[in-house]
C-alpha positions in Angstrom: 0.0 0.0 0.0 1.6 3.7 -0.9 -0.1 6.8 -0.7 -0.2 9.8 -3.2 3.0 11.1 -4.3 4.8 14.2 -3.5 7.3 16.5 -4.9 8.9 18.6 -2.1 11.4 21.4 -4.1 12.7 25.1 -4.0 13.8 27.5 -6.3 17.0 27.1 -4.7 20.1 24.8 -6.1 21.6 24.8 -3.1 18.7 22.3 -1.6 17.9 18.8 -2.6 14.7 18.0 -4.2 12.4 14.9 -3.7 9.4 12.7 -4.0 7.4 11.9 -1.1 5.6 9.1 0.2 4.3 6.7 2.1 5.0 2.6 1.4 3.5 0.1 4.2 3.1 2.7 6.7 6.8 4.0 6.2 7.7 7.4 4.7 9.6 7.7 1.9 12.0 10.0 0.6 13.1 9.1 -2.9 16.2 11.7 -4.2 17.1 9.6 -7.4 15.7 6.9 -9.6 17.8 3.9 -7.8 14.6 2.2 -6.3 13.2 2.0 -9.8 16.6 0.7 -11.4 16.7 3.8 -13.0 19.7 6.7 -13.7 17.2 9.3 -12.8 19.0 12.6 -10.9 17.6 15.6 -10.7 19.8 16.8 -7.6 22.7 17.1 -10.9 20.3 19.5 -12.9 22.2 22.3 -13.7 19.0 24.8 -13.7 15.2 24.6 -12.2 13.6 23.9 -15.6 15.6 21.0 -15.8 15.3 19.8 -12.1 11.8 20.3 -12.2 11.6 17.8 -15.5 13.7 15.0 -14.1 11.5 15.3 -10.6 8.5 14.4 -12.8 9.7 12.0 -14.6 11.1 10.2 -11.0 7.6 10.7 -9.8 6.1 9.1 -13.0 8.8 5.9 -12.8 7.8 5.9 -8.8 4.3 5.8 -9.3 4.7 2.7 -12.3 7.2 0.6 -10.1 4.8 1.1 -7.6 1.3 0.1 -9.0 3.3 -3.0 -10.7 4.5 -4.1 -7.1 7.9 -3.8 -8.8 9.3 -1.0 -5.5 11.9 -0.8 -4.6 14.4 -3.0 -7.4 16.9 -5.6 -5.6 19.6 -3.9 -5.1 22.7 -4.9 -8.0 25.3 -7.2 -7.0 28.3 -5.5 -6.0 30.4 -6.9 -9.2 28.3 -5.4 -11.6 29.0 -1.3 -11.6 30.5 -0.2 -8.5 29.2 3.2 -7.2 32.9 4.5 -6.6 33.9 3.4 -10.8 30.7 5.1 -11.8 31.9 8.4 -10.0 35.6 7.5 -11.4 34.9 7.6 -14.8 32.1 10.0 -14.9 31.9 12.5 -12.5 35.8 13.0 -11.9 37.3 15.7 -10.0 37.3 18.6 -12.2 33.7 17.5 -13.3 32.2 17.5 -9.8 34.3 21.2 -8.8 33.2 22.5 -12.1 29.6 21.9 -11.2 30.0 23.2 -7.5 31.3 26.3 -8.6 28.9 27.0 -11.2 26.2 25.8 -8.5 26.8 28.4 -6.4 27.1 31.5 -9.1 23.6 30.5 -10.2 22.7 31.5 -6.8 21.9 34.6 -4.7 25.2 35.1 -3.8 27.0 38.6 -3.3 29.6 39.6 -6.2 32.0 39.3 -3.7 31.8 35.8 -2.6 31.1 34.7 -5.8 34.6 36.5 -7.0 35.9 34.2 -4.3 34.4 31.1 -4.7 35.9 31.4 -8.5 39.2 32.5 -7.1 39.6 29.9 -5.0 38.3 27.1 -7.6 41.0 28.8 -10.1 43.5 28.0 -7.9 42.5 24.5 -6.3 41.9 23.6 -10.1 45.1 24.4 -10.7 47.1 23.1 -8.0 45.6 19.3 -8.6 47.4 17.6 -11.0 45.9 15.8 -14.2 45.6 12.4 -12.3 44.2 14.2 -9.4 41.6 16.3 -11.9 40.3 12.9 -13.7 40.1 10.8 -10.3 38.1 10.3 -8.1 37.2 13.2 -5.2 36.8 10.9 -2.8 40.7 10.6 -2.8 42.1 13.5 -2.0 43.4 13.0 1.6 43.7 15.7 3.8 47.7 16.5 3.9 47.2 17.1 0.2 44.3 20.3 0.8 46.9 21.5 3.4 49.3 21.5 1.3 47.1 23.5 -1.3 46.3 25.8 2.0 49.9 26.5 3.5 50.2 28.9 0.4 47.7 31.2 2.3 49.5 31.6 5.6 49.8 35.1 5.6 47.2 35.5 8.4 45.3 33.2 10.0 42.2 35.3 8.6 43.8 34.9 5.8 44.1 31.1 6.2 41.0 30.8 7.7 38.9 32.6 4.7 40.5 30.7 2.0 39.4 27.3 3.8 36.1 28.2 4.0 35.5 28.6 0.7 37.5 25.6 -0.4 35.2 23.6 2.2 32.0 25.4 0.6 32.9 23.8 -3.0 33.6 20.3 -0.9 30.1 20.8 0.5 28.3 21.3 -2.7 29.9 18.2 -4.6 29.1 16.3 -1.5 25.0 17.2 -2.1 26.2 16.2 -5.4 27.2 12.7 -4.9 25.0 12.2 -2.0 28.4 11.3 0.3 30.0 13.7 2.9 33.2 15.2 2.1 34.6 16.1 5.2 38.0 16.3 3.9 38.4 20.4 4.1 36.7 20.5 7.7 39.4 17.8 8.5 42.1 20.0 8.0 44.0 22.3 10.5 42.3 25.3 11.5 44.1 28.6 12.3 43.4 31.4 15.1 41.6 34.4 12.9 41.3 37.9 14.9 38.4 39.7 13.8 39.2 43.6 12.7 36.7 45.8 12.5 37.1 49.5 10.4 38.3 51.7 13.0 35.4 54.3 14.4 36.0 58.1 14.0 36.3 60.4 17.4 33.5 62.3 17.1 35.7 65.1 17.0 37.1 63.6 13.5 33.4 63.1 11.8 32.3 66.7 10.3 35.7 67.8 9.5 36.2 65.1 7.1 32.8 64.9 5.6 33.1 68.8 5.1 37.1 68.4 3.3 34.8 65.5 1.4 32.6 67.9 -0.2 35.0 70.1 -1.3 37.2 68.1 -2.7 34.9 64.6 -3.9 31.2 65.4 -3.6 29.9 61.8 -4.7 32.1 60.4 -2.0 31.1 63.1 0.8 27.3 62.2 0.1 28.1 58.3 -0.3 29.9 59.5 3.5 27.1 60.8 4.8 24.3 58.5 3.6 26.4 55.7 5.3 26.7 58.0 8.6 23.2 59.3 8.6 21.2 56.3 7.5 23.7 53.3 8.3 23.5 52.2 4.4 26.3 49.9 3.6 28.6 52.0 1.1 29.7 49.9 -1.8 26.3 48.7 -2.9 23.1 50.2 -1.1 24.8 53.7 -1.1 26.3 53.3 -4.2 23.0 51.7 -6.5 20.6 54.2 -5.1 18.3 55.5 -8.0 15.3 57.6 -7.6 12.4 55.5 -7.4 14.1 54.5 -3.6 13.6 57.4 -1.7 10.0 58.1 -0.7 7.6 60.5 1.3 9.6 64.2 0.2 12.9 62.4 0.6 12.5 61.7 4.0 12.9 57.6 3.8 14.7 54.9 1.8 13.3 51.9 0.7 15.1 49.4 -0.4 13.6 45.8 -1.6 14.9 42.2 0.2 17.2 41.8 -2.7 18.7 45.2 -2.5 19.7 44.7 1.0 22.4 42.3 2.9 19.5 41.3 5.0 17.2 40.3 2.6 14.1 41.6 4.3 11.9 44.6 2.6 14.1 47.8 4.7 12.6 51.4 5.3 15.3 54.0 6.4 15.1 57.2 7.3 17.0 60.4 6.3 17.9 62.5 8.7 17.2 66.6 8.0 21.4 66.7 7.4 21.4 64.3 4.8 17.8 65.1 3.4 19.6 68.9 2.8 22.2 67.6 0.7 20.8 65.1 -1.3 17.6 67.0 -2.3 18.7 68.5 -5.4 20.0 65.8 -7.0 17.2 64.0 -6.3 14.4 66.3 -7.2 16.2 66.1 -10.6 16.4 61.9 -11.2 13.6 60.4 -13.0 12.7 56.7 -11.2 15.3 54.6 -12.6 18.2 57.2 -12.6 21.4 56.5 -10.1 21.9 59.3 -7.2 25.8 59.4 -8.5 25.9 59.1 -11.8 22.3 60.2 -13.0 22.1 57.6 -15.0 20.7 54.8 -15.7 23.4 52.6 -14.6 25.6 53.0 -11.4 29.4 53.6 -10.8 31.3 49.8 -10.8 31.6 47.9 -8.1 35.4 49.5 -7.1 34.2 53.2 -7.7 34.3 54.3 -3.9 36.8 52.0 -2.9 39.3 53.9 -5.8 38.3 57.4 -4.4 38.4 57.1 -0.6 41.8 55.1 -1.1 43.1 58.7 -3.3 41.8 60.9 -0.7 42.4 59.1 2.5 46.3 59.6 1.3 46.2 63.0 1.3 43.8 63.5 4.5 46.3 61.4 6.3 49.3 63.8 5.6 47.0 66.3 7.2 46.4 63.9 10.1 42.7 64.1 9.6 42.4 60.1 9.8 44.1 57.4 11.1 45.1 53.7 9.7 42.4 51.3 9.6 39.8 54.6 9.6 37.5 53.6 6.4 34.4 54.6 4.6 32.6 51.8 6.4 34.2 53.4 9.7 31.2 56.0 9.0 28.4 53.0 9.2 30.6 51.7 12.8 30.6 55.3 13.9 27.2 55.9 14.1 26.3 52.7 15.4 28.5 53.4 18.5 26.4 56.5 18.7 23.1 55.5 19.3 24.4 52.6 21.3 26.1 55.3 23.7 22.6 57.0 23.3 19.6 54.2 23.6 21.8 51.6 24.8 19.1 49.7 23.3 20.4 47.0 21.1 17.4 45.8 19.2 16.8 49.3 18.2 20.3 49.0 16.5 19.6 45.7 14.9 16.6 47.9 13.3 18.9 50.5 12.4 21.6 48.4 10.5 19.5 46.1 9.1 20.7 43.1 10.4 18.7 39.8 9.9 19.5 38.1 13.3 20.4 40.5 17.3 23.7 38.2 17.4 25.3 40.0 14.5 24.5 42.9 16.6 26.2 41.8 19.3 29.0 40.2 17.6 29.3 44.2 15.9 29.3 45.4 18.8 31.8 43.2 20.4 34.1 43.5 17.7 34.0 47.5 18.1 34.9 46.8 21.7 32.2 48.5 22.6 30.1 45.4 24.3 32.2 42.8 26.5 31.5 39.5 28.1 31.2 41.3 31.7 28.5 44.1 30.3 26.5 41.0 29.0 27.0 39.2 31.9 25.7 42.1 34.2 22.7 41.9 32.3 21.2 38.7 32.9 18.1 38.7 34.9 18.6 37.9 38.9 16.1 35.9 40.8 
């Protein structure tokens, strides 16, 4: 006896898709066509269309087997294809690493992790060597990634951020092949110290911004925005067109996909900012960029290339310090209202972050929140 059948999928890659049921009482989750002596697998498509087919096809082969009384197949003897020659000769190495990687672009990934992820497939790629590439995955041992790693000792950060993607490549394939790969997790880990972008005395804060506008008004108003209304600088600042600011330029609103938090996010402008963005806003139709008044923004590097020319020359005039950033703006102000509210889920609010531990963790990091303040905290009976 089996009861109705049941595809259970995303939109999502990353996640494994499914058919559901139930066989004598016993649920069932069926990920390939193996029951049904069949090479079904739509946890390889390399799209959604494609998944979506090869779920309803595994559903339709299910559903035959299962009305014929022919579920689940004997299994194969063992000397007629063995799993691990099938992967061998099919799915080698560089296969399986290829797929990963372009896995994860297809996602909703940040440019910059997906710059990594292919930086650090490059690389691993390239450090196998042509046996390695056409083998199997499943034997590359662990003193074999550390010796891949060891090139990135500089730090332990360093170290540290290099493994993790590595591991996140492992990961994927190991969906892939339905068999953990624990080999990256396995190898040594390294002490990482987190380093926050120095905050600005508040001493520091309107001299700059005012020897900004003089001298680089986009980057004094992508300053400000990221002071005023705690926008992160290289791309919620920086793709602001007109058709996000709202109610007489008194709000923000930026969309879940716009946002590092991926929820819907309403900000408001403060009178200072609302002053000095008002004309150039006034004058963008909807889909025209605050900087560039076009349709399309400034790169990805844009305020990265101009704060690193300025800071240069406000340094020689001792106006900032090392480690003193354009995100050192965003950190600045957080500090503030903390000093002010000390009310942490009002900052959560604030910088948009998805979950109060990142708050914390901020916090923390700025050495502005330590175990004992937390600790002082808790309620007393």
């Amino acid at each position: 006896m089996f009861s109705e059948l049941r595809i259970v999928t995303s939109n999502d890659l990353n996640n494994r898709s499914y058919v559901c049921f139930y066989f004598h009482g016993e649920r069932k989750r069926e990920y390939n066509g193996k029951n049904v002596g069949l090479k079904i697998q739509p946890n390889y498509a390399s799209s959604i269309d494609e998944r979506t087919k090869l779920l309803k096809k595994l559903e339709f082969e299910l559903r035959k087997a299962l009305e014929a009384g022919t579920y689940p197949v004997k299994e194969l003897k063992e000397e007629a294809k063995p799993k691990e020659a099938i992967q061998v000769n099919v799915l080698t190495t560089g296969t399986l690493l290829k797929n990963a990687l372009e896995k994860k672009l297809s996602s909703q990934l940040s440019k910059f992790y997906k710059r990594n992820l292919r930086y650090i497939y490059n690389n691993f790629v390239s450090f196998l060597n042509q046996d390695e590439l056409n083998g199997n995955i499943e034997n590359i041992r662990v003193p074999r990634i550390e010796e891949f790693l060891s090139q990135f000792g500089s730090s332990g950060t360093y170290y540290m951020n290099k493994r993790r993607d590595l591991g996140v490549l492992f990961s994927t394939v190991g969906k892939q092949i339905e068999r953990k790969l624990a080999v990256v997790k396995d190898t040594d880990r390294r002490r990482s110290k987190a380093k926050l972008h120095k905050i600005y005395e508040l001493h520091q804060v309107k001299p700059i911004l005012e020897y900004l506008k003089a001298n680089h008004p986009n980057l004094h108003l992508c300053c400000l925005i990221t002071y005023g209304c705690f926008l992160r600088p290289h791309e919620e600042v920086r793709n602001l067109h007109g058709h996000h600011f709202k109610k007489d330029v008194t709000e923000i609103h930026l969309s879940g996909d716009e946002n590092k938090g991926g929820k819907i996010r309403v900000v408001h402008i403060p009178s200072y900012v609302r002053e000095e963005i008002l004309d150039r806003v006034n004058k963008l139709k909807p889909d025209e960029n605050l900087f560039t008044g076009l349709t399309e923004p400034f790169n990805d590097a844009y305020f990265n290339t101009a704060w690193t020319r300025i800071w240069h020359k406000m340094h020689k005039l001792k106006m900032v310090t090392d480690d003193q950033t354009i995100y050192s703006f965003r950190h600045t102000a957080a500090v503030n209202v903390y000093h002010k509210t000390k009310d942490i889920y009002i900052l959560q609010q604030l910088l948009g972050h998805s979950d109060m531990i990142v708050t914390l963790k901020y916090l923390r990091g700025l050495g502005e929140l330590t175990s004992d303040q937390l600790k002082h905290s808790m309620p007393e009976l």
